[in-house]
MARGU-179940 format. One record per residue: residue in one letter; x, y, z of N, C-alpha, C in turn. Coordinates in nm, 3 decimals, decimal comma. Layout:
! MARGU-179940
R  palo      n.u      n.v      n.w     ca.u     ca.v     ca.w      c.u      c.v      c.w
R     A        X        Y        Z        X        Y        Z        X        Y        Z
...
***
This chain:
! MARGU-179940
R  palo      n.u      n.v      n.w     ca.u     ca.v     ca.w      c.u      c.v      c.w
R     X    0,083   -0,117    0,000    0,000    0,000    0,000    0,088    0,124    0,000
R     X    0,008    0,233   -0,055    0,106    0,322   -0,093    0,015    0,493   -0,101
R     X    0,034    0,536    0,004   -0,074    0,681   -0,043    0,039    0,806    0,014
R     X    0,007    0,906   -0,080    0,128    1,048   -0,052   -0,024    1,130   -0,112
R     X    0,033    1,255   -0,029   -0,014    1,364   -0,048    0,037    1,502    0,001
R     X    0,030    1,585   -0,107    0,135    1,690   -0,077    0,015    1,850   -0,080
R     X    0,037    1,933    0,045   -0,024    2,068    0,010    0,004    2,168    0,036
R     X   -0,014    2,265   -0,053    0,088    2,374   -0,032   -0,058    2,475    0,035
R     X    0,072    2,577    0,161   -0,025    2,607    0,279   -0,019    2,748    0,263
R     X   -0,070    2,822    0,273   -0,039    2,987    0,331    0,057    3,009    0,479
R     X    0,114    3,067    0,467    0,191    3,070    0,631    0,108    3,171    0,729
R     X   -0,007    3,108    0,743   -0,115    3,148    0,833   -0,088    3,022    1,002
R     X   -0,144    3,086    1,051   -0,156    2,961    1,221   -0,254    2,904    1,157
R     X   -0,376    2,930    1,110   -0,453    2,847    1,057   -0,500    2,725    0,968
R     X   -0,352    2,735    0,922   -0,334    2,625    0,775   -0,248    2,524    0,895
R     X   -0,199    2,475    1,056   -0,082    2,372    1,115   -0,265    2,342    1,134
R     X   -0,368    2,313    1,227   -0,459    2,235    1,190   -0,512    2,148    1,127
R     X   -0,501    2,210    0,966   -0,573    2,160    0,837   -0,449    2,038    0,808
R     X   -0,318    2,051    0,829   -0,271    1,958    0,784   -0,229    1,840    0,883
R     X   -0,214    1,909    1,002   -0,234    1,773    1,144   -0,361    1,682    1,114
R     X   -0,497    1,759    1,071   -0,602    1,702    1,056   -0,586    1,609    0,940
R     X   -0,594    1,628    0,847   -0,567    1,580    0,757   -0,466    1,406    0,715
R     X   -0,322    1,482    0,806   -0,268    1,364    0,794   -0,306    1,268    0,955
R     X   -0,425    1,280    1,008   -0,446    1,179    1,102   -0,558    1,135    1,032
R     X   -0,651    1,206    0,982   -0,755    1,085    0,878   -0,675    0,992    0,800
R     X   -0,610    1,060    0,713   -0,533    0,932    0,623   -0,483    0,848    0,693
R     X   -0,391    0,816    0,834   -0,362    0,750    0,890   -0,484    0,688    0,987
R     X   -0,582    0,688    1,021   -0,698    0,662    1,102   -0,763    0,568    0,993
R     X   -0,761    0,612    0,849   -0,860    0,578    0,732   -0,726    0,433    0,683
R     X   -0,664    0,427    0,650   -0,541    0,354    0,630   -0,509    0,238    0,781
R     X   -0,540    0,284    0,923   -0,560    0,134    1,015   -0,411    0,179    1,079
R     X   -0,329    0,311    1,048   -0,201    0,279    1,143   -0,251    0,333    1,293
R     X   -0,169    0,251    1,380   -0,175    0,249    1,530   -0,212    0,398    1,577
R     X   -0,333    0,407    1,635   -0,333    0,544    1,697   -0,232    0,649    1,744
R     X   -0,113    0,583    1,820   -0,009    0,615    1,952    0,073    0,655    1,805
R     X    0,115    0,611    1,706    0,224    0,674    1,585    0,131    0,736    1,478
R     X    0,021    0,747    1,498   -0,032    0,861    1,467   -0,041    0,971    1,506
R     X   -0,066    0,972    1,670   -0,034    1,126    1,761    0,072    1,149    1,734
R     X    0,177    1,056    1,733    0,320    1,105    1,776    0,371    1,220    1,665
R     X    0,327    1,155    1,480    0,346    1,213    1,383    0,292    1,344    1,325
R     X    0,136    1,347    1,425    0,076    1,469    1,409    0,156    1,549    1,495
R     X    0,193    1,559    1,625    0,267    1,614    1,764    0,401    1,716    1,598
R     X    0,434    1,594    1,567    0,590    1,638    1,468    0,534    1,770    1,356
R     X    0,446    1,665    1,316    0,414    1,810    1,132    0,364    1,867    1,218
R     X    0,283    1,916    1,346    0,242    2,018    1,350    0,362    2,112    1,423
R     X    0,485    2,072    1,482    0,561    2,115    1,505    0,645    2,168    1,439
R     X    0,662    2,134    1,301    0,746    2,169    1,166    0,658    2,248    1,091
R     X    0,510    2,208    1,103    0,427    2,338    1,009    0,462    2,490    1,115
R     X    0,450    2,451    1,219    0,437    2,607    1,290    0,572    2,653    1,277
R     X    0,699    2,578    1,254    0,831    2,633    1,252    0,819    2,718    1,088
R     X    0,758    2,613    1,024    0,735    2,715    0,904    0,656    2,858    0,882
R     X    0,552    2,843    0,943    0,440    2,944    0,991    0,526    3,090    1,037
R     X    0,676    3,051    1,130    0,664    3,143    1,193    0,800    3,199    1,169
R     X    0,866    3,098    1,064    1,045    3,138    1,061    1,015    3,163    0,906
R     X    0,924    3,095    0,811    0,962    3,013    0,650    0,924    3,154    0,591
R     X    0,973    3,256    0,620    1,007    3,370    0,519    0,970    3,506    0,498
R     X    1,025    3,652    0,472    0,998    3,780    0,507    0,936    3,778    0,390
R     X    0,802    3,834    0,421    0,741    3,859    0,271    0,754    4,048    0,256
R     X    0,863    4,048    0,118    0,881    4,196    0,089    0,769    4,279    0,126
R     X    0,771    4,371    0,120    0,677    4,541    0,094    0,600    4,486   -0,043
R     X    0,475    4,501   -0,074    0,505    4,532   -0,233    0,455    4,422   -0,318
R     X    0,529    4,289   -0,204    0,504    4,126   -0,307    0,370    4,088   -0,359
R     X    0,337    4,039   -0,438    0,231    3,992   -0,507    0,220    3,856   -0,409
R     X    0,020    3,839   -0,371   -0,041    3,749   -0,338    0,019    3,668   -0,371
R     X    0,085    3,536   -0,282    0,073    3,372   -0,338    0,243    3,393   -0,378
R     X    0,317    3,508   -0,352    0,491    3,468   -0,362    0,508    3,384   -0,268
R     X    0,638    3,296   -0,362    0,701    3,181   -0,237    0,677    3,225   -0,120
R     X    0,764    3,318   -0,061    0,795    3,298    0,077    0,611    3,355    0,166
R     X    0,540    3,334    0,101    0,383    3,320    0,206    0,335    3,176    0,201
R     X    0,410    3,097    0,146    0,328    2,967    0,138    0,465    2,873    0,220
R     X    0,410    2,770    0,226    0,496    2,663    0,295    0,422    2,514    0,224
R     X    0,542    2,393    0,226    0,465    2,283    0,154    0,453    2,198    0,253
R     X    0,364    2,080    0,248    0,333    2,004    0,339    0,357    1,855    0,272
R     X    0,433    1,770    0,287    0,440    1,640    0,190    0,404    1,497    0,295
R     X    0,360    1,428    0,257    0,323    1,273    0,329    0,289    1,202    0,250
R     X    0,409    1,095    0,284    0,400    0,950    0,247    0,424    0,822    0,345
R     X    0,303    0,736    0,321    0,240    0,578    0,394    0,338    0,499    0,250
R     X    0,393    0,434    0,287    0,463    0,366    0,195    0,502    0,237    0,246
R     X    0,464    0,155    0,248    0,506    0,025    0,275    0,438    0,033    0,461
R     X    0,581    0,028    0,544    0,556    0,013    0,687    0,637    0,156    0,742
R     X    0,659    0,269    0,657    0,714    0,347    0,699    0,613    0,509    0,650
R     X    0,629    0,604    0,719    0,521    0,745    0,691    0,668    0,841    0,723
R     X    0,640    0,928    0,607    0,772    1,026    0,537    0,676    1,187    0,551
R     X    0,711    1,247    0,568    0,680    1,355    0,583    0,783    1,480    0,610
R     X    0,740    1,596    0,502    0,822    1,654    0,469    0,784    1,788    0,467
R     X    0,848    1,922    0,519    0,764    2,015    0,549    0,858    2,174    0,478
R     X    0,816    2,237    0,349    0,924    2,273    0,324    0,880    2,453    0,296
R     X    0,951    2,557    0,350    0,937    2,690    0,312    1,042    2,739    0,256
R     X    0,996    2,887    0,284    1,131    2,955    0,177    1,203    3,032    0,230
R     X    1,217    3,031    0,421    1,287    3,113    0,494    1,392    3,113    0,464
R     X    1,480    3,166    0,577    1,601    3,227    0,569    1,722    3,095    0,599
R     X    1,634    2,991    0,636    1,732    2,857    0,667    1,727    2,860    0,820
R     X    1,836    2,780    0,855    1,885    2,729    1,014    1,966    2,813    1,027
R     X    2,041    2,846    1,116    2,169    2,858    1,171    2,297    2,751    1,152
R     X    2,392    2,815    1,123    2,537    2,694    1,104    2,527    2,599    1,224
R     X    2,552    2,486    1,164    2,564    2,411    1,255    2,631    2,404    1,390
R     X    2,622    2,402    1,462    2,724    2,385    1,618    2,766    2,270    1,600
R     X    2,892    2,208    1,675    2,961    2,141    1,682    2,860    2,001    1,717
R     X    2,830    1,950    1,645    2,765    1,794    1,708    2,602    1,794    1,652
R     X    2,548    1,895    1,645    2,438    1,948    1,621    2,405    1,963    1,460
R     X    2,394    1,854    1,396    2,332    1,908    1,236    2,255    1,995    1,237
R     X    2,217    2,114    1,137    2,141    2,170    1,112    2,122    2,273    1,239
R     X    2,223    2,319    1,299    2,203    2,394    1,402    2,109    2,366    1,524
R     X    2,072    2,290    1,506    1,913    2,217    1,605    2,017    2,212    1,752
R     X    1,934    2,281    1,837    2,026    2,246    1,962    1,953    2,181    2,042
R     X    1,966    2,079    2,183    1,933    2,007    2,232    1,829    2,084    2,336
R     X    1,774    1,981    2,403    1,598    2,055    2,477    1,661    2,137    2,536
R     X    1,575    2,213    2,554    1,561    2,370    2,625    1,533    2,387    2,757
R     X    1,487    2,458    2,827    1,459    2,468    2,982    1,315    2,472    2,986
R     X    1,222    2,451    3,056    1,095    2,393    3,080    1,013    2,493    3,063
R     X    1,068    2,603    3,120    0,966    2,740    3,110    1,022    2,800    2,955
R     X    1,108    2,810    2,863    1,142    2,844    2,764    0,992    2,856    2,668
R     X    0,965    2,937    2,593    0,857    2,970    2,505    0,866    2,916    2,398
R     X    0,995    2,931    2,337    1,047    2,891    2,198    1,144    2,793    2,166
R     X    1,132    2,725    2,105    1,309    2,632    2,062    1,314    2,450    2,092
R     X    1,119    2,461    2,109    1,116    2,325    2,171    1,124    2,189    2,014
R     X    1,035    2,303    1,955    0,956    2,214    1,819    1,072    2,133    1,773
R     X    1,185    2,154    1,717    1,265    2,049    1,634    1,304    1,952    1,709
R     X    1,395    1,981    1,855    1,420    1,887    1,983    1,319    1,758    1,967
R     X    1,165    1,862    1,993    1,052    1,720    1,987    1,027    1,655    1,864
R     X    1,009    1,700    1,749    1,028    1,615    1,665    1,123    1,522    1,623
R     X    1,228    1,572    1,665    1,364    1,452    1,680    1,308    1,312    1,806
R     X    1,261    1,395    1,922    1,187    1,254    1,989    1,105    1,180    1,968
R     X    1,020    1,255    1,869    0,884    1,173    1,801    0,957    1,088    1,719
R     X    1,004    1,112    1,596    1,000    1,059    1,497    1,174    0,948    1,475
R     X    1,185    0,868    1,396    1,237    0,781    1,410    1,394    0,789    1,330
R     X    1,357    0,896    1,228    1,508    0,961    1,139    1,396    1,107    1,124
R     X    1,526    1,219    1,112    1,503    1,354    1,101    1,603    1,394    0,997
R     X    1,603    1,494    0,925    1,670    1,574    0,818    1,634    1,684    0,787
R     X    1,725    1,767    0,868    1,671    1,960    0,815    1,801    1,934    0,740
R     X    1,736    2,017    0,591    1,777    2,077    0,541    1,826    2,201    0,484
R     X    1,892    2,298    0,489    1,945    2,423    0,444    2,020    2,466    0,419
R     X    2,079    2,528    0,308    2,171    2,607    0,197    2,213    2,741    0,274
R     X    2,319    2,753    0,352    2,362    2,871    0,377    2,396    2,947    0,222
R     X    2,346    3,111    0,198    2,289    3,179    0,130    2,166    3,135    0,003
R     X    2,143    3,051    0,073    1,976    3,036   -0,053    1,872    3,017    0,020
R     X    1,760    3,079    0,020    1,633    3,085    0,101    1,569    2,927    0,092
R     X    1,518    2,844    0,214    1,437    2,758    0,216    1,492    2,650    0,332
R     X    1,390    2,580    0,384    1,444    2,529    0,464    1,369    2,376    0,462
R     X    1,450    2,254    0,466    1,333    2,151    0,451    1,341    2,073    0,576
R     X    1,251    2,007    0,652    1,230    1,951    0,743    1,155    1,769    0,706
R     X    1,226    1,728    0,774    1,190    1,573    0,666    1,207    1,499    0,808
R     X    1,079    1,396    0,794    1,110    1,317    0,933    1,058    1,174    0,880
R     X    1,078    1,022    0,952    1,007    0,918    0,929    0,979    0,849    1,030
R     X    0,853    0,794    1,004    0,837    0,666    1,121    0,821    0,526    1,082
R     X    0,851    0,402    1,141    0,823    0,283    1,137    0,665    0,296    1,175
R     X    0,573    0,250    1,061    0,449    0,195    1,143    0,388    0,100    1,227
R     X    0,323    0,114    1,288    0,200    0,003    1,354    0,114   -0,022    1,334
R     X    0,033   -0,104    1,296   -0,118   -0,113    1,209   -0,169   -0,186    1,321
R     X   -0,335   -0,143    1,318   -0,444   -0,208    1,399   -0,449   -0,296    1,362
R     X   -0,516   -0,392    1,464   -0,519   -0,585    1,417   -0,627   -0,568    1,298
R     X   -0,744   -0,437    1,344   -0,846   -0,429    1,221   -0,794   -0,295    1,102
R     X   -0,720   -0,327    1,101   -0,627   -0,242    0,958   -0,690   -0,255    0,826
R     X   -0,773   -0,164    0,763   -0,830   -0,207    0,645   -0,716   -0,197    0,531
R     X   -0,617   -0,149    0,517   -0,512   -0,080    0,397   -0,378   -0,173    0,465
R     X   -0,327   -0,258    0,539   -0,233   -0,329    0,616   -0,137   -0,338    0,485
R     X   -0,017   -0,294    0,516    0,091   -0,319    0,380    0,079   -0,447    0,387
R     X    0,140   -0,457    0,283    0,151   -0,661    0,259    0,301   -0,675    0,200
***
């Protein structure tokens, strides 16, 4: 079994909903395990809002619907594994720190406001990959999980 679906979002708060929602029907409708379904929604909605809120200065001036107001949303159920991929047109990460790909630095302090989202998606999900081009706008966020399917799984890979 094999289902992807990709949508490109406005960088509104309103569009990390539509696609948490979204990719838990397909996974609810498809039979994977509830518990790696939260976990994966917990992630894209953590990578949509990083997009929402970092994925790009929209000029003075720009015309409706330029790159940097939209952000993409990608998911793929592919066999026993769910790929998901979350991509804008910000300014990128920060250089890496020493140990730290992609600048991502390790959890934060409890009361901290900001800086949690990538940390947790690294705990959710099972492989992670930010991507970014120091001097070229965009930033991609790519995560995967091993699935679990319900004993009553209507779509069960084979």
């Amino acid at each position: 079994m094999s289902i992807w679906w990709s949508l490109h979002l406005r960088r509104e708060a309103a569009s990390v909903p539509l696609a948490r929602r979204l990719l838990i029907g397909t996974m609810e409708t498809a039979g994977v395990d509830p518990e790696i379904s939260f976990d994966l929604s917990v992630a894209l909605s953590e990578a949509c809002a990083n997009a929402v809120e970092h994925g790009g200065d929209v000029a003075p001036g720009s015309p409706p619907g330029s790159p940097s107001e939209a952000y993409r949303v990608t998911a793929y159920l592919d066999g026993e594994r769910c790929r998901i991929e979350v991509a804008d047109m910000g300014p990128g990460f920060p250089a890496a720190a020493p140990g730290r790909p992609g600048g991502v630095a390790g959890p934060v302090s409890a009361d901290a406001e900001h800086g949690r989202g990538l940390w947790l998606i690294r705990e959710l999900a099972d492989h992670v990959h930010i991507g970014s081009t120091p001097g070229r706008a965009g930033s991609v966020v790519s995560f995967d999980k091993i699935l679990k399917w319900r004993e009553d799984a209507p779509l069960v890979a084979v």
